[in-house]
C-alpha positions as CSV (number, residue, x, y, z in Angstrom):
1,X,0.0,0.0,0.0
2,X,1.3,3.1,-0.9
3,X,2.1,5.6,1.6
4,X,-0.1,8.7,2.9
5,X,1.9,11.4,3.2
6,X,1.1,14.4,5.2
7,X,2.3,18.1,5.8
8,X,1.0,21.2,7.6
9,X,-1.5,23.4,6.1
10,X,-0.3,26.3,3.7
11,X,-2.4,29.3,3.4
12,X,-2.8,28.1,-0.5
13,X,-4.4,24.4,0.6
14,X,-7.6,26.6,2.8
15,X,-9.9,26.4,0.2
16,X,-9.7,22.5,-0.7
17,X,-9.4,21.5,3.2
18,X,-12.4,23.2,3.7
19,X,-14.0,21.8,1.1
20,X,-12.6,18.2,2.8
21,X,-14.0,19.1,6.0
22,X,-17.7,20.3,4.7
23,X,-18.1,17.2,2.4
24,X,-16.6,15.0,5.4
25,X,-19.3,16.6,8.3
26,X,-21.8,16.7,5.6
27,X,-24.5,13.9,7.4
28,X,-22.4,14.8,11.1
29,X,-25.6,14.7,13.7
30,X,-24.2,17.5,15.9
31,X,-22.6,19.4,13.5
32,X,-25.6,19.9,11.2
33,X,-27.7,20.7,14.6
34,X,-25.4,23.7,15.4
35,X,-25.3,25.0,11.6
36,X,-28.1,26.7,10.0
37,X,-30.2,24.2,8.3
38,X,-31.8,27.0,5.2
39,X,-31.0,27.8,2.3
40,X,-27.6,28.9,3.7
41,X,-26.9,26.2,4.8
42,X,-23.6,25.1,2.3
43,X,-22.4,28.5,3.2
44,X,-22.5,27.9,6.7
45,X,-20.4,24.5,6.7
46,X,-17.8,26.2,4.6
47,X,-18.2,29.2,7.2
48,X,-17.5,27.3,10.1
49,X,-14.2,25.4,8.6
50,X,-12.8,28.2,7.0
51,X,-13.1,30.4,10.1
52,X,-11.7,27.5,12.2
53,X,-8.9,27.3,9.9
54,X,-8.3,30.8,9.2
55,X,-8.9,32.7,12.4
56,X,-8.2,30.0,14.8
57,X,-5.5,26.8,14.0
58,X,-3.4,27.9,11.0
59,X,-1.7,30.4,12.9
60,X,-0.5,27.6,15.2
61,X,0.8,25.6,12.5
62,X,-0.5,22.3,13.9
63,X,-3.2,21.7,11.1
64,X,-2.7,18.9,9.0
65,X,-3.5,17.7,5.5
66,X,-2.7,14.9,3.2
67,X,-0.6,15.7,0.0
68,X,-3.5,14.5,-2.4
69,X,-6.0,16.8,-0.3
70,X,-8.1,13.9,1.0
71,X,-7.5,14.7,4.3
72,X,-7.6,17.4,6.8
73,X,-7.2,18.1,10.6
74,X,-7.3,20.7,12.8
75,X,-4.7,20.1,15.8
76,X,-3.8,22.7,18.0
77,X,-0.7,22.9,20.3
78,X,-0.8,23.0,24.4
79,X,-2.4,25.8,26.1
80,X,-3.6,26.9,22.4
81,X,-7.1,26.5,21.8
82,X,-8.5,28.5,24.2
83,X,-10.9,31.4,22.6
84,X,-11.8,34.6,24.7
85,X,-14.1,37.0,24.6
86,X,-12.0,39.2,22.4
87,X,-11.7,36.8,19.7
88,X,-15.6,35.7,19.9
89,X,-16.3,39.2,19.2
90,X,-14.4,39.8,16.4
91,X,-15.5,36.3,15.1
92,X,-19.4,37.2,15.7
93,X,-20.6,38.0,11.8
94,X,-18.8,34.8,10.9
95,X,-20.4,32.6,13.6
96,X,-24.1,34.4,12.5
97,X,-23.1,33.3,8.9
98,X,-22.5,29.8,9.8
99,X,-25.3,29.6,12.4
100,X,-27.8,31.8,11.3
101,X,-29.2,34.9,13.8
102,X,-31.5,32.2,15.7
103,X,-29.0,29.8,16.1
104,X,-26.0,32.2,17.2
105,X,-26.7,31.8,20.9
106,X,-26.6,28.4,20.4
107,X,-23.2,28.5,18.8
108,X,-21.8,30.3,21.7
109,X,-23.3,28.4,24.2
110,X,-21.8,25.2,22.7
111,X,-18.2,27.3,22.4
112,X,-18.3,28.4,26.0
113,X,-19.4,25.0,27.6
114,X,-17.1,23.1,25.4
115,X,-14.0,25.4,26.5
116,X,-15.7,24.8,29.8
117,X,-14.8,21.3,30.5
118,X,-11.7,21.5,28.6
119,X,-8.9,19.0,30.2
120,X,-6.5,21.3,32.5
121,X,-4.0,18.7,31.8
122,X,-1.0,19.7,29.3
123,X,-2.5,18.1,25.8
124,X,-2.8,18.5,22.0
125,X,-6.3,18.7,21.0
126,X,-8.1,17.9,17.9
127,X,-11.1,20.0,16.8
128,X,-11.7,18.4,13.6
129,X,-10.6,15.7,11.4
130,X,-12.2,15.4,7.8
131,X,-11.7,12.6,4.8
132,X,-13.2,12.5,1.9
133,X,-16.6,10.7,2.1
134,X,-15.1,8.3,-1.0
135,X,-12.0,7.5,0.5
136,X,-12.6,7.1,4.2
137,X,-11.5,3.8,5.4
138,X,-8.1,4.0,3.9
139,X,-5.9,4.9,6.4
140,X,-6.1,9.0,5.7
141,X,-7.7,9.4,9.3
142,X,-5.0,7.0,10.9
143,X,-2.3,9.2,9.2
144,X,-3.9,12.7,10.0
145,X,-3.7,11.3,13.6
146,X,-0.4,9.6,13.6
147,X,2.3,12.9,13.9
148,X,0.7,14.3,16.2
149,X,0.1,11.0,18.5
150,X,3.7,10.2,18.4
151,X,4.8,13.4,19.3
152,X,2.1,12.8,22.2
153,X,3.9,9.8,23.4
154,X,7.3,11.3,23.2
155,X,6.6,14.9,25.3
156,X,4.6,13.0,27.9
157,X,1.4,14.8,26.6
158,X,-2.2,13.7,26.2
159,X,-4.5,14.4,23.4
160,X,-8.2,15.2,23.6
161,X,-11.2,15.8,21.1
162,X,-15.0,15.5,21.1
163,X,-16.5,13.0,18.8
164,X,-19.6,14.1,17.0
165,X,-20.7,11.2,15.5
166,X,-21.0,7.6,17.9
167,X,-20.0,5.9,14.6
168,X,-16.3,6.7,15.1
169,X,-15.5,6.0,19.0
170,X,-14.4,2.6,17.4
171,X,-11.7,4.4,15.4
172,X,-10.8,6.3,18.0
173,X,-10.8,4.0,20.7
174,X,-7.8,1.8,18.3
175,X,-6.1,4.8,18.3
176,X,-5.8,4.8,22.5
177,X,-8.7,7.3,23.6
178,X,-11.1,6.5,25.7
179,X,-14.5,8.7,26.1
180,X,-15.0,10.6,29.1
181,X,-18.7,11.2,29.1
182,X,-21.2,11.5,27.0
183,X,-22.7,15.1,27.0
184,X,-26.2,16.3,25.8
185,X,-25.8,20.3,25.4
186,X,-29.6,21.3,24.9
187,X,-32.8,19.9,24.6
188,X,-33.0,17.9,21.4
189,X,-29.1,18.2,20.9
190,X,-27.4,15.0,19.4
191,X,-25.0,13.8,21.6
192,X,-21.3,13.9,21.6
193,X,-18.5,12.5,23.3
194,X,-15.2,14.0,24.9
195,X,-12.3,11.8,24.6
196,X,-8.9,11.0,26.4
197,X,-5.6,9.7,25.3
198,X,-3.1,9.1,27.7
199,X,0.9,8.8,26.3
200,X,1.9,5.9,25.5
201,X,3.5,4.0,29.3
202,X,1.4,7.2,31.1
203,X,-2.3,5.9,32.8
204,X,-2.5,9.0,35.4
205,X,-3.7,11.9,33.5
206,X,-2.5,14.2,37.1
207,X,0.7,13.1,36.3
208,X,1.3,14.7,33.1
């Protein structure tokens, strides 16, 4: 099998990881709760991964994609994902384009409880990870992971996400993460699931 290779995110590759990401979410439960579910609605997928991209992880250089453009996720480094009040506000007419004006308090409620319950241990996190709907299942999502999971294991640091959709805990779980609850963020929310993945030879999290 030939391998996958990967690289970090250029400013050039934007439009065609966002296109990934969008096509990959496309039939996501939670995701296509929190976007806006009119007419819009294309324009609000490719809203919310471009701004993600854009305005939040590229500057960290952390994101990942796969050289045939298959691929795409959106690490950030410790102590980096964090967004305050400052930033919200300057990313408000983005989030009302992705969300719509009726769901934008929704938005922000998921942002703030999600950074709520964020791990206090040192840890990369991974806010999304998109493959192509035709090529999932060939190792693109193993190698999107991979880097970043070794580099994990060798600075004695965890990694942590929230899985969307209840059809990939299996993946996840191969990979060495292990949900932490399952949350329920409104009435009539899908669910999703934080997960936890201790370094390789680390089982205490306080340790870290």
């Amino acid at each position: 099998m030939e391998e996958i290779r990967t690289r970090r995110v250029l400013v050039a590759d934007v439009d065609r990881a966002v296109r990934t990401l969008a096509a990959a979410f496309d039939q996501d439960p939670f995701i296509n709760w929190l976007i806006r579910q009119d007419d819009r609605r294309g324009s609000g997928f490719d809203t919310l991964f471009c701004t993600c991209l854009t305005s939040l992880c590229l500057r960290h250089g952390e994101a990942l994609i796969t050289a045939d453009h298959l691929g795409t996720a959106l690490w950030y480094p410790p102590g980096k994902a964090k967004v305050g009040i400052g930033r919200q506000l300057v990313l408000l007419p983005a989030m009302i384009r992705a969300a719509g004006i009726r769901g934008l308090g929704r938005l922000v409620r998921v942002m703030t409880l999600l950074e709520s319950i964020h791990p206090r241990q040192r840890h990369y996190y991974l806010q999304f990870i998109g493959v192509n709907p035709e090529h999932q299942g060939s190792g693109i999502g193993s190698a999107l992971l991979q880097p970043v999971l070794e580099r994990c294991d060798r600075e004695r640091c965890g990694a942590y996400l929230e899985n969307t959709n209840a059809g990939n805990r299996t993946f996840y779980e191969k990979r060495g993460f292990t949900v932490v609850r399952e949350l329920k963020l409104a009435t009539g929310a899908p669910p999703l699931w934080p997960m936890w993945r201790d370094p390789v030879g680390v089982s205490d999290p306080s340790t870290l």
